[in-house]
TIKEDREN-366507 format. One record per residue (C-alpha): x, y, z; residue in three letters; chain. Coordinates in pm, whole numbers, plus 50000, padded with zeros to 5 digits. Example, Ala and Ser with C-alpha at 12.3 -4.5 7.8 and 13.67 -1.06 7.14 Angstrom:
<atoms>
    east   north      up   rest   kette
   51230   49550   50780    ala       A
   51367   49894   50714    ser       A
</atoms>
This chain:
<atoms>
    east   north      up   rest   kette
   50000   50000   50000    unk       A
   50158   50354   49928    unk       A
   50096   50472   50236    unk       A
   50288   50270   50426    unk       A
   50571   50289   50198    unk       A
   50551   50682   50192    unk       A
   50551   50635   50609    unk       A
   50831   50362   50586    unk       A
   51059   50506   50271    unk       A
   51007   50916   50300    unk       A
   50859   50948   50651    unk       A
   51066   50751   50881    unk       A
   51396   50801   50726    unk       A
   51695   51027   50755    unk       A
   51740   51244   50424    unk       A
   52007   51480   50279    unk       A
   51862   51864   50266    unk       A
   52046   52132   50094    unk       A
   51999   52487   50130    unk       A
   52150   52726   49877    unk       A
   52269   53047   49963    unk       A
   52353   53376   49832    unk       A
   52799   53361   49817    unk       A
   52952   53491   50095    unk       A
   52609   53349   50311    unk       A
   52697   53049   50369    unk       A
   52881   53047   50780    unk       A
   52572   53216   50873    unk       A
   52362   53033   50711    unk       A
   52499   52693   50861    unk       A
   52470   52893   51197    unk       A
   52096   52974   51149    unk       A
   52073   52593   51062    unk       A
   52306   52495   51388    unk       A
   52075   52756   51590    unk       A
   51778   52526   51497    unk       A
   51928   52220   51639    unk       A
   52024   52042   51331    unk       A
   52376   51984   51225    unk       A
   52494   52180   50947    unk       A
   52825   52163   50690    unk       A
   52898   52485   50432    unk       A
   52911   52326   50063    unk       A
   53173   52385   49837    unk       A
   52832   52369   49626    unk       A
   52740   52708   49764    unk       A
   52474   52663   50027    unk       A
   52448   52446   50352    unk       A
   52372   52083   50397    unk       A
   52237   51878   50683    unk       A
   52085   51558   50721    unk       A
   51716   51526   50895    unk       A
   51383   51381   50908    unk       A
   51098   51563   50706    unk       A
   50995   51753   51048    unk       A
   51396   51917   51022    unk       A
   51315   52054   50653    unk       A
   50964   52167   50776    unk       A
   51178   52363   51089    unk       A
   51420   52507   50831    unk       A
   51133   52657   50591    unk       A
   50967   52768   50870    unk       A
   51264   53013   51053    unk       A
   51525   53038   50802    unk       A
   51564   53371   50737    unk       A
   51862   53331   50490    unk       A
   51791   53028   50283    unk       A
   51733   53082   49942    unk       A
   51557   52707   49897    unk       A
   51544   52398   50069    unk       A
   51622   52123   49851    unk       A
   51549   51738   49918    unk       A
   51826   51504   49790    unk       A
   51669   51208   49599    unk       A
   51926   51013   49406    unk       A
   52281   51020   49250    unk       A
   52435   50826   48971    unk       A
   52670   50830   48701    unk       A
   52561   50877   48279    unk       A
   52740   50935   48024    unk       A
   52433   50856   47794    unk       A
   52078   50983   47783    unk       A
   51950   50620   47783    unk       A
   52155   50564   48131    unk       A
   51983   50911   48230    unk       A
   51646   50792   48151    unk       A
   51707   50458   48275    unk       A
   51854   50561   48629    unk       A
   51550   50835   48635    unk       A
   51319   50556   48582    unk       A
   51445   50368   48882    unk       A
   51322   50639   49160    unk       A
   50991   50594   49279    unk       A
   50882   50903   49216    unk       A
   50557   50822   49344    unk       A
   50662   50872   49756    unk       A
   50741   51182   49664    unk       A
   50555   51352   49425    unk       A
   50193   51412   49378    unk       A
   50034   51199   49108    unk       A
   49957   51425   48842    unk       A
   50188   51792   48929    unk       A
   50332   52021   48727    unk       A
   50632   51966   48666    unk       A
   50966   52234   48632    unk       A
   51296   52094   48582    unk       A
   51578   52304   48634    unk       A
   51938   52165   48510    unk       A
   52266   52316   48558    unk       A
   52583   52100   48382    unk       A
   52942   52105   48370    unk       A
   53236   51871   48282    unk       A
   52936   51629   48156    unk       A
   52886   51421   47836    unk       A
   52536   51521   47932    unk       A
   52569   51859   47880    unk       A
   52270   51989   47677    unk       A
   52058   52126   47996    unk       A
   51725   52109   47786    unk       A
   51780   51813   47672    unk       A
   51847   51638   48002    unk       A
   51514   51843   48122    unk       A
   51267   51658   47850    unk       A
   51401   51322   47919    unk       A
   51428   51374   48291    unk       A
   51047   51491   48302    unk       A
   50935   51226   48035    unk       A
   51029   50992   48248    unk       A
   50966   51116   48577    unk       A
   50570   51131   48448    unk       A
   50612   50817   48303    unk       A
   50684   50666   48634    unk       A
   50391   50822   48805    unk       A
   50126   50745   48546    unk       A
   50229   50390   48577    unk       A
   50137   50385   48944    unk       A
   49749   50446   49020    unk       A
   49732   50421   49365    unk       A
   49722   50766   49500    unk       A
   49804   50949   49884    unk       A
   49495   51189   49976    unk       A
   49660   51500   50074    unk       A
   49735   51855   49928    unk       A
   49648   52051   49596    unk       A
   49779   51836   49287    unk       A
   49768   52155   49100    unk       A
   50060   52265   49239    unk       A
   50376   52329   49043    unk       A
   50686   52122   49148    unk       A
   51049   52180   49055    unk       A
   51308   51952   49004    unk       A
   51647   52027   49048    unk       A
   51910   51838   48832    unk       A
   52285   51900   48871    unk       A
   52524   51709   48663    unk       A
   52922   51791   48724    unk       A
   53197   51579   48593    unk       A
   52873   51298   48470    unk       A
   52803   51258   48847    unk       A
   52405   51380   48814    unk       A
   52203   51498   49177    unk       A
   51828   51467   49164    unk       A
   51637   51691   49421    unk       A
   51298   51813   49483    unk       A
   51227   52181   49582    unk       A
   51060   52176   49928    unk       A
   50967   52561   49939    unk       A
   50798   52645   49521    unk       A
   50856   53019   49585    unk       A
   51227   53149   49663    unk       A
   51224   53189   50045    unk       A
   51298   53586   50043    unk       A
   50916   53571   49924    unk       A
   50745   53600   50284    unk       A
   50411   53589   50203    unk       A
   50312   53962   50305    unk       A
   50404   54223   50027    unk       A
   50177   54277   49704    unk       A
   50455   54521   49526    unk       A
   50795   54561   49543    unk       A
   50944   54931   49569    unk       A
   51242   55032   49338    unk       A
   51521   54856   49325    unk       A
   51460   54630   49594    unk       A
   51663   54441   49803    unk       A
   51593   54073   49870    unk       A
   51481   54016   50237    unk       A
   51724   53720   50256    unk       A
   52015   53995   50163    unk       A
   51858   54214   50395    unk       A
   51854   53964   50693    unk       A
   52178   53882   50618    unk       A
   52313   54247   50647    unk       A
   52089   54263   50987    unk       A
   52218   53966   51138    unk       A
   52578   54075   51039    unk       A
   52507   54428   51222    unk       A
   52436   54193   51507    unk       A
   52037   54306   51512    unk       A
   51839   54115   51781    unk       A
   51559   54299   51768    unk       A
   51588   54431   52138    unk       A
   51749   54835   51980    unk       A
   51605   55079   51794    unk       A
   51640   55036   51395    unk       A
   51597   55326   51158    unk       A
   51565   55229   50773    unk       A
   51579   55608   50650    unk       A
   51561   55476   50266    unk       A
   51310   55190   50338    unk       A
   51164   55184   49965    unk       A
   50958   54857   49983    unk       A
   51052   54806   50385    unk       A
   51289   54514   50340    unk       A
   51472   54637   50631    unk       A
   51145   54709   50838    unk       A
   50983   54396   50772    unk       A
   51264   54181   50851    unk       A
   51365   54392   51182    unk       A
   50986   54344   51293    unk       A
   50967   54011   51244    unk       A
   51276   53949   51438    unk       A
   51190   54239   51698    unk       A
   50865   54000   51743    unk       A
   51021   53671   51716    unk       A
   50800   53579   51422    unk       A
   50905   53321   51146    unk       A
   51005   53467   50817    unk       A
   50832   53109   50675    unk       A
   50470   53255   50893    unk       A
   50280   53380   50654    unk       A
   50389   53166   50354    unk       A
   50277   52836   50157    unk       A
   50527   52551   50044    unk       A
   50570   52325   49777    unk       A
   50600   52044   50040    unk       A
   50232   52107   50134    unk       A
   50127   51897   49844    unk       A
   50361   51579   49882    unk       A
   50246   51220   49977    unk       A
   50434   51237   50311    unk       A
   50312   51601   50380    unk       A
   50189   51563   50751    unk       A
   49976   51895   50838    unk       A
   49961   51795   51200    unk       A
   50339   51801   51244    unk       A
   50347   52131   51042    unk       A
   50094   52331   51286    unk       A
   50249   52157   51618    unk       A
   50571   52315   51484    unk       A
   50365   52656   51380    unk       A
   50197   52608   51751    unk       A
   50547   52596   51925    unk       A
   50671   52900   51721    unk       A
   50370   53115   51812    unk       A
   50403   53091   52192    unk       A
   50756   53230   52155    unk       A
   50602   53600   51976    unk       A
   50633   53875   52155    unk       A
   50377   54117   52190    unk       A
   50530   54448   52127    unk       A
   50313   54816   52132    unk       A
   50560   55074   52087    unk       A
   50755   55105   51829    unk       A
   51092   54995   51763    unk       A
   51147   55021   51353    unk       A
   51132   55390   51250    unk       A
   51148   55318   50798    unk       A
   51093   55663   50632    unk       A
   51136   55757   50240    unk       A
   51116   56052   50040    unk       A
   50851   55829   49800    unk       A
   50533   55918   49948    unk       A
   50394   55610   49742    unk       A
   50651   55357   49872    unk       A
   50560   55491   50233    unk       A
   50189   55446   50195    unk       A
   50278   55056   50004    unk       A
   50448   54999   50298    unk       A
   50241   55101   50575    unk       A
   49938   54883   50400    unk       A
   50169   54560   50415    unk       A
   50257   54655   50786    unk       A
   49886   54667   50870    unk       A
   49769   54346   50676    unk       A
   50044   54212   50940    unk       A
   49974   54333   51195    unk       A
   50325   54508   51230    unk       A
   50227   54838   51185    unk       A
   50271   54852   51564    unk       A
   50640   54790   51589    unk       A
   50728   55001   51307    unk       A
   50649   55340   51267    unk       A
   50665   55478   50873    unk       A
   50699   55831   50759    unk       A
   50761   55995   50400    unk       A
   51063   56218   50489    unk       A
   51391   56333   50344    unk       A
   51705   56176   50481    unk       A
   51898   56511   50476    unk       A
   51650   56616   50712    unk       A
   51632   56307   50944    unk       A
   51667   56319   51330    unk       A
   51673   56050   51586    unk       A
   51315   55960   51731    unk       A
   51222   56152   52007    unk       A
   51035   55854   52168    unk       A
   51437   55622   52122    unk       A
   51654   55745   52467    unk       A
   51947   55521   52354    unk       A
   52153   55509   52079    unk       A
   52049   55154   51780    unk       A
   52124   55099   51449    unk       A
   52057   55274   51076    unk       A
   52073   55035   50771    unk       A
   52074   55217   50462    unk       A
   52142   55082   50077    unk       A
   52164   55409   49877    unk       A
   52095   55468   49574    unk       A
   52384   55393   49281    unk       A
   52337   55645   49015    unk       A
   52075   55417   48822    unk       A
   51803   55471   49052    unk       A
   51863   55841   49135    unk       A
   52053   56047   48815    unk       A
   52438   55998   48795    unk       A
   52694   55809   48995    unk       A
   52797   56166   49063    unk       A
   52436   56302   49154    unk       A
   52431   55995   49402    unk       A
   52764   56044   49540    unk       A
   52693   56381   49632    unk       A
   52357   56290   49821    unk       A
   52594   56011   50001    unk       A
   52821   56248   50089    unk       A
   52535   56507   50205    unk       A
   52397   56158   50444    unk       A
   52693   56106   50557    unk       A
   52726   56453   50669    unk       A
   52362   56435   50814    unk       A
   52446   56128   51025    unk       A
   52730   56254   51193    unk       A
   52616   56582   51289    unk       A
   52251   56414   51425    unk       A
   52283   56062   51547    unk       A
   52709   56024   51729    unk       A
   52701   55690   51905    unk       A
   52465   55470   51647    unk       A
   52593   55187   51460    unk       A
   52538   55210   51102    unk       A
   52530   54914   50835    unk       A
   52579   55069   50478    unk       A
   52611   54899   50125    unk       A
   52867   55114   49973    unk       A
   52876   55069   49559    unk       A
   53164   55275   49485    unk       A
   53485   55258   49677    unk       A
   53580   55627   49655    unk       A
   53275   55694   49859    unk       A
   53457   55473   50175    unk       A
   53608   55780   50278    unk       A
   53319   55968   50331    unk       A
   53155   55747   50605    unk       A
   53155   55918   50953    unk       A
   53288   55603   51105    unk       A
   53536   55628   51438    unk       A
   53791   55369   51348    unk       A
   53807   55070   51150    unk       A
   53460   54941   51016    unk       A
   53366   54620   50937    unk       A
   53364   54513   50582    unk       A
   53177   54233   50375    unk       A
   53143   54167   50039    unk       A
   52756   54079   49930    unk       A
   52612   53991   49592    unk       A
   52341   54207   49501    unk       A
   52215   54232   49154    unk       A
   52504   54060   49021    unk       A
   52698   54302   49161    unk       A
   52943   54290   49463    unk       A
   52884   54611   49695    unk       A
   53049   54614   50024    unk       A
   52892   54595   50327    unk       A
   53049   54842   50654    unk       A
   52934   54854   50923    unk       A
   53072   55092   51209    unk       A
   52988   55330   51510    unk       A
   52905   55686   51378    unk       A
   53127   55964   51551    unk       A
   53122   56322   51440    unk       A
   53416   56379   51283    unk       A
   53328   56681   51134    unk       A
</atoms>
């Protein structure tokens, strides 16, 4: 019965998860994993693996906060011919894992491979994959067959690695925002650059060029000890061994740990009036709008809040002459924040992408800062972060 072979072959078992990550991610990454209680090892692949039960890879979608995906090894094997590709394809039983009639996506990446024709390897991977499940009637009741599932199929050096994408969606999607702002960041990047600042969530943040709030969002959710995975689906939801109980016990557990929080903590302003009200409306659908406060101001003009007695932190990614007129036109405004922040706010830490290295001097940092490359766009922007003195 496929039940009990989904319960005994998926269910029960151990499996091999990996999580991609943005490069340069991937030590905190493995220590978000670590943080979970499951052991974690920094591919050369560039991501994070661990090995776990299906209740582990529900934990990880759930409060990963830097994950790009979560991916579900199935099976590795050696071609050096489509008809050993087919034939080795063939061999999973596909049928414990995915639902009976899904879409299906097949991604492919190839290198140092026989096999190296990546759409070709996708048509005979998913003719055969489908061929496999129509030959098997015998169906698990459980979650929406119309949704789309992606294969992932990775062939180096004619070793091929077939896994199935647990999340659909790329995990910087959260589930909240109906627009994005210009030039957004990705809320994975922007957790990345928070956790980096070392941003519990217990200081005051200001985000004085919030655009579409991926700085806000992200500090309220972590201010409130909510799961960037809350208010999301998954692609998981739909598999045979899907268990909903075991995914709301773990929701359950997660909820008792919010914290209610009624003043607020997140100041994100903008000179957009639009991207201000855009993000107010996803605050309140949230019910977030309590932690952070949002105003459409200029940052030449901004001043700590009057309700913050201590000193926090101010994230900013500036503009880099394509959203705002020349490199020139923006390194002048950078130059005029700079200016701004070290006259009005001596003693906060501030986190800064910096996209031009000439503009390093400018920062009103008091010593050393630190640095970090990201990847951003397919670009790599530094990342400083420092304590603001007025050196001026």
């Amino acid at each position: 019965m496929l039940k009990k072979r989904v319960k005994r072959q998926v269910i029960a078992r151990e499996h091999t998860f990996f999580i991609p990550a943005s490069l340069g991610l991937e030590k905190i990454c493995a220590k978000q994993v670590r943080s979970l209680g499951l052991g974690a090892t920094p591919s050369g692949e560039g991501g994070v693996t661990f090995q776990g039960k299906l209740t582990d890879m529900y934990k990880a979608c759930l409060h990963l906060s830097l994950a790009n995906r979560v991916l579900m090894r199935i099976h590795e094997f050696r071609a050096t011919h489509f008809a050993e590709l087919e034939k080795a394809v063939e061999g999973i039983p596909w049928e414990l894992y995915l639902p009976a009639s899904c879409p299906l996506n097949i991604r492919v990446t190839a290198r140092k491979s026989k096999l190296y024709h990546s759409q070709a390897i996708a048509e005979r991977v998913k003719k055969a994959i489908l061929q496999q499940l129509e030959k098997y009637g015998e169906r698990v009741d459980g979650g929406d067959e119309s949704v789309p599932q992606e294969i992932f199929v990775r062939a180096v050096s004619d070793k091929f690695t077939l896994s199935i994408d647990a999340c659909g969606e790329l995990m910087h999607k959260r589930g909240f925002k109906e627009s994005e702002g210009r030039a957004p960041i990705r809320e994975t990047l922007a957790a990345a650059i928070l956790e980096f600042a070392g941003y519990d969530g217990g200081q005051p943040l200001m985000d004085p060029m919030c655009g579409s709030g991926a700085f806000s969002t992200e500090a309220a959710l972590i201010a409130a000890n909510i799961p960037p995975g809350w208010n999301r689906d998954f692609a998981f939801f739909s598999w045979p061994a899907f268990k909903k109980q075991q995914w709301l016990y773990l929701r359950s557990q997660a909820e008792k740990q919010f914290k209610n929080i009624t003043q607020p903590l997140v100041f994100a302003s903008d000179i957009d009036e639009e991207a201000c009200a855009l993000l107010l409306e996803t605050l309140e659908r949230q019910g977030l709008d309590k932690i952070v406060k949002v105003s459409n101001e200029d940052i030449l003009r901004l001043t700590p809040p009057q309700q913050v007695p201590n000193p926090g932190l101010i994230v900013v990614n500036p503009p880099y002459g394509l959203r705002l007129g020349t490199v020139p036109q923006a390194k002048e405004l950078f130059a005029s924040l700079c200016n701004r922040l070290a006259g009005q706010f001596p003693g906060w830490k501030l986190a800064v992408l910096v996209p031009h290295k000439d503009w390093t001097p400018l920062l009103p940092f008091s010593g050393k800062p630190f640095q970090k490359i990201l990847h951003h766009g397919g670009l790599k922007i530094p990342l400083l972060i420092g304590k603001i003195t007025d050196k001026h």
